[in-house]
Structure formats: C-alpha cells, structure tokens
VEXVEX-991433 format. One line per 10 residues: number of its first residue (from 1); for each residue x, y, z of N, C-alpha, C. Coordinates in Angstrom, 3 decimals, padded with zeros to 6 digits. Atoms other than C-alpha are relative to their C-alpha. Layout:
! residues N
NUM) X,Y,Z,X,Y,Z,X,Y,Z ~ ...;
This chain:
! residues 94
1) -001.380,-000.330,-000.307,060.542,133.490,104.682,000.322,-000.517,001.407 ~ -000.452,-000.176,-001.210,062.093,132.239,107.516,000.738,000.511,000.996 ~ -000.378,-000.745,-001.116,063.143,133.150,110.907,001.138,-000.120,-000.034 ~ -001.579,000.080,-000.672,066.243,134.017,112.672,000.357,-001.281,000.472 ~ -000.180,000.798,-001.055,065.761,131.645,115.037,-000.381,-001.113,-000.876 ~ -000.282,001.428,001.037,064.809,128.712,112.272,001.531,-000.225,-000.917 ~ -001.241,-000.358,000.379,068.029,129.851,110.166,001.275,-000.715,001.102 ~ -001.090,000.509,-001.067,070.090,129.093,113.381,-000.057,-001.570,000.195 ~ -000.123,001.650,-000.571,068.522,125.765,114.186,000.426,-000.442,-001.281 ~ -000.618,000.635,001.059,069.055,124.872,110.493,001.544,-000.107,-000.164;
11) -001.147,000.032,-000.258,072.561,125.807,110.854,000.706,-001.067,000.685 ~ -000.565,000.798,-001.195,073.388,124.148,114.162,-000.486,-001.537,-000.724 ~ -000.308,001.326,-000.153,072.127,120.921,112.686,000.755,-000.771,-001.662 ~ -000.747,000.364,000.852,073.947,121.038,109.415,001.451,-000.099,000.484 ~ -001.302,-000.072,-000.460,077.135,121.825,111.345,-000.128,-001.191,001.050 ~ 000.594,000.604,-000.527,076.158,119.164,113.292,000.525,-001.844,-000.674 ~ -000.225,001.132,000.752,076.165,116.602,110.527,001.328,-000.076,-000.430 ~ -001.318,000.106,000.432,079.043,117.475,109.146,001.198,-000.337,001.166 ~ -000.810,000.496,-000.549,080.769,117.241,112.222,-000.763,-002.296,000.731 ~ 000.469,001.604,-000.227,079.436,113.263,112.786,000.821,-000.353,-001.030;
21) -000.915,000.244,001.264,081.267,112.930,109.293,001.171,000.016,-000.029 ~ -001.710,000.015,-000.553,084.749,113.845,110.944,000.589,-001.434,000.125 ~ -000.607,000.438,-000.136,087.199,111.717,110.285,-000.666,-002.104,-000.488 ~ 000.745,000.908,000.390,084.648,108.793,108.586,000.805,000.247,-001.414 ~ -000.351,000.674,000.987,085.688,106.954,105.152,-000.813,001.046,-001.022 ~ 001.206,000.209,001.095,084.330,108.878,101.956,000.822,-000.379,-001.351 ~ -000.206,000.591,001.225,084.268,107.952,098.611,-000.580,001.432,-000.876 ~ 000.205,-001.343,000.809,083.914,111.354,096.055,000.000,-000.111,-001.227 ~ -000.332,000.208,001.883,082.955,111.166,092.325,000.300,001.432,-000.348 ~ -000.326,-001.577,000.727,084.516,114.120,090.393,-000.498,000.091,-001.394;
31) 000.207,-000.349,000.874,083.372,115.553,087.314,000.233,-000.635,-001.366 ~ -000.638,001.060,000.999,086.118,113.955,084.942,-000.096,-001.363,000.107 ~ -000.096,001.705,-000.390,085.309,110.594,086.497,000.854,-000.740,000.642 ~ -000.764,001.127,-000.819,087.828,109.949,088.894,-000.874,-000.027,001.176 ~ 000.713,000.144,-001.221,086.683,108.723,092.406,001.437,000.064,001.060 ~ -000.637,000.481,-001.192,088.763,109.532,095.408,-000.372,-000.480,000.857 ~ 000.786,000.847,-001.187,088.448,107.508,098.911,001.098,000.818,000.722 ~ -000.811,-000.244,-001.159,089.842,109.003,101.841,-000.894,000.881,001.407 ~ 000.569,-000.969,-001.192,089.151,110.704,105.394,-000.706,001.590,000.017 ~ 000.503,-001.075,000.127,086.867,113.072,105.424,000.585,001.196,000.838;
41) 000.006,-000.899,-001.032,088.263,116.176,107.450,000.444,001.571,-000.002 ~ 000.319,-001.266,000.330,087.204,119.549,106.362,-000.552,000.648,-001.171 ~ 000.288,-000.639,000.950,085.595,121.539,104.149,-000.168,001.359,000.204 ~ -000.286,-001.409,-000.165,084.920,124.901,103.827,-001.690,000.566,-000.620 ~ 001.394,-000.010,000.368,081.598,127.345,102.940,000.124,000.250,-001.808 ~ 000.440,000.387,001.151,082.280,127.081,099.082,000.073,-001.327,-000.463 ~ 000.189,000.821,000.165,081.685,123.679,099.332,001.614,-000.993,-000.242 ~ -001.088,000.665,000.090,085.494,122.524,098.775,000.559,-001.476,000.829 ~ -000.030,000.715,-001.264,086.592,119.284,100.935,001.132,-000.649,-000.246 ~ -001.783,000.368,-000.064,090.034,118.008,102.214,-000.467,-001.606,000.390;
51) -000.009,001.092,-000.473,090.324,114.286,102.533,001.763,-000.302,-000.022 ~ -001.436,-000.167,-000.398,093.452,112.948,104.327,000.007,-001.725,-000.279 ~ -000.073,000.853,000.284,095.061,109.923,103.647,-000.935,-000.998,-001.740 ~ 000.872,000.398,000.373,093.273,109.524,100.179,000.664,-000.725,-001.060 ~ -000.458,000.843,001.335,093.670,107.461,096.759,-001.060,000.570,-001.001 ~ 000.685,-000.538,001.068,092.487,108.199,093.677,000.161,-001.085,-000.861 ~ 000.913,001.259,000.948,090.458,105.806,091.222,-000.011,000.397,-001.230 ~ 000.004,-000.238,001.470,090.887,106.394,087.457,-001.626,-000.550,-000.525 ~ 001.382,000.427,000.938,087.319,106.083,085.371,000.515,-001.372,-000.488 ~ -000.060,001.181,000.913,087.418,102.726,083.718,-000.887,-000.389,-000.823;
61) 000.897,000.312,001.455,086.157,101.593,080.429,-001.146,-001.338,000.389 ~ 000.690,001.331,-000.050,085.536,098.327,081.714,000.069,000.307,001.772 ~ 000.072,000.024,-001.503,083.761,098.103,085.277,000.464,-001.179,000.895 ~ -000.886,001.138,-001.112,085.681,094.888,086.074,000.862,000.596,000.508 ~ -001.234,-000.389,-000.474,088.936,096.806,086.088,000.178,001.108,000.535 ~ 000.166,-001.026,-000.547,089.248,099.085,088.772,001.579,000.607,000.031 ~ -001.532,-000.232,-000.286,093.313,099.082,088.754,000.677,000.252,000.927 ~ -000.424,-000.426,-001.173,095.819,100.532,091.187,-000.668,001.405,000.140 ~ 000.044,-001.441,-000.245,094.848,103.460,093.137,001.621,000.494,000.056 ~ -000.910,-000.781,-000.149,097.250,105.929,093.144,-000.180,000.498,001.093;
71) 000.312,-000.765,-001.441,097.834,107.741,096.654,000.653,000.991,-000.037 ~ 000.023,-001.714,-000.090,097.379,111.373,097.184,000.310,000.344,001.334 ~ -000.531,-000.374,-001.393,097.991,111.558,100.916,-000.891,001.144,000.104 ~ 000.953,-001.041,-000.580,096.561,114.892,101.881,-001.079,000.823,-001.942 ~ 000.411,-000.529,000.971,093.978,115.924,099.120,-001.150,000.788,-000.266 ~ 000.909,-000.565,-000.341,091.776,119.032,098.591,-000.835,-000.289,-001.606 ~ 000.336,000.165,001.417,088.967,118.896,095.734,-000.798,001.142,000.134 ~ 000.234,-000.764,000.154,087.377,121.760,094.566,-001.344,-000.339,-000.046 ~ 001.401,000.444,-000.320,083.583,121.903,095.669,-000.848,-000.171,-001.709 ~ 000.225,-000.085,001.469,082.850,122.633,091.533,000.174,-001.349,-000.623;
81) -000.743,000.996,000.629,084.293,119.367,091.077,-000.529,-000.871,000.462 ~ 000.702,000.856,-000.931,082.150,117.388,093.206,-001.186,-001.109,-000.433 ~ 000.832,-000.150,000.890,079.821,115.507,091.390,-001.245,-001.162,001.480 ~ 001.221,000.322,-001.243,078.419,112.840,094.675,001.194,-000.441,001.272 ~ -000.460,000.081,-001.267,079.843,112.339,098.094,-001.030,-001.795,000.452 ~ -000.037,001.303,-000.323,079.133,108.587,099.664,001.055,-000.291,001.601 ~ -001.067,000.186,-000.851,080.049,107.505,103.006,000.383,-001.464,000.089 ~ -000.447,001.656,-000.460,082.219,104.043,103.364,-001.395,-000.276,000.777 ~ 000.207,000.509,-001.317,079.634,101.790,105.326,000.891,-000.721,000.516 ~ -000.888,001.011,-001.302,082.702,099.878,107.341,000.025,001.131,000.665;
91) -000.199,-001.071,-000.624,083.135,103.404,108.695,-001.182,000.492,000.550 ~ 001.767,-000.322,-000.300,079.220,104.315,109.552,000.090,-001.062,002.006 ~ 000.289,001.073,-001.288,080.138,101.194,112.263,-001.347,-000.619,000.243 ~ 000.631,000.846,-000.268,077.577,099.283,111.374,-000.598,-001.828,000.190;
C-alpha cells in the first residue's frame, strides 16, 4: 500500500503532465468513431476533456476519404467516450 507522501508525489507529477499538455494540439478517438482535433484545455477528475477551437472527423469507410471537418469551436467530450488521446507532433515542437 502506499504512502501519503508517495500518493502526493504521484499526484504532483500527474498534475504536472497534464499541465505541459495546456494548450498543445490533440487528436481524440471517440467510441462511435469520430475523431476530434483541437486545443487541449481542461479536463476534469471524471476524466471528461474540453478542447477549444476543435473539428470533428466523421469515421470513414474508406481511409482515403477523410472529408470536411466540421467545426465545433468550444467542445467538451465525455471521459466515457474517450476511446485514445494522441498529441499533434507539430505541437510537441519538435
């Protein structure tokens, strides 16, 4: 079982990561198969997460055709709904 004091450091460096992730590019697969892309900037502790400025990617039959995104502007997704998280690399700055 661990400590108090391990508990905390685990904390401090998950809060930690997540804040390095502020305001970086992600890309979010959902459940039904859409993918949004937008700014990462917030989530919450049932896992939920707001991306600002985002678009949303329809599943496609065929993986040539990705189509238009549609744009959602401010958009929250329900952490249940989450299926993988991905960060842009142009945004990583590398």
């Amino acid at each position: 079982m661990a400590g108090q004091g391990e508990l905390s450091s685990y904390s401090s460096r998950g809060r930690q990561k997540l804040e390095s992730l502020l305001n970086k590019n992600m890309r979010i697969r959902m459940t039904d198969g859409r993918t949004l892309v937008g700014l990462f900037l917030c989530t919450d502790r049932d896992c939920n997460v707001i991306l600002g400025s985002a678009q949303e990617f329809l599943k496609s039959s065929d993986s040539f055709s990705q189509g238009e995104p549609r744009v959602l502007g401010l958009a929250m997704i329900p952490g249940h709904h989450v299926v993988s998280i991905e960060v842009e690399s142009d945004s990583l700055g590398l």
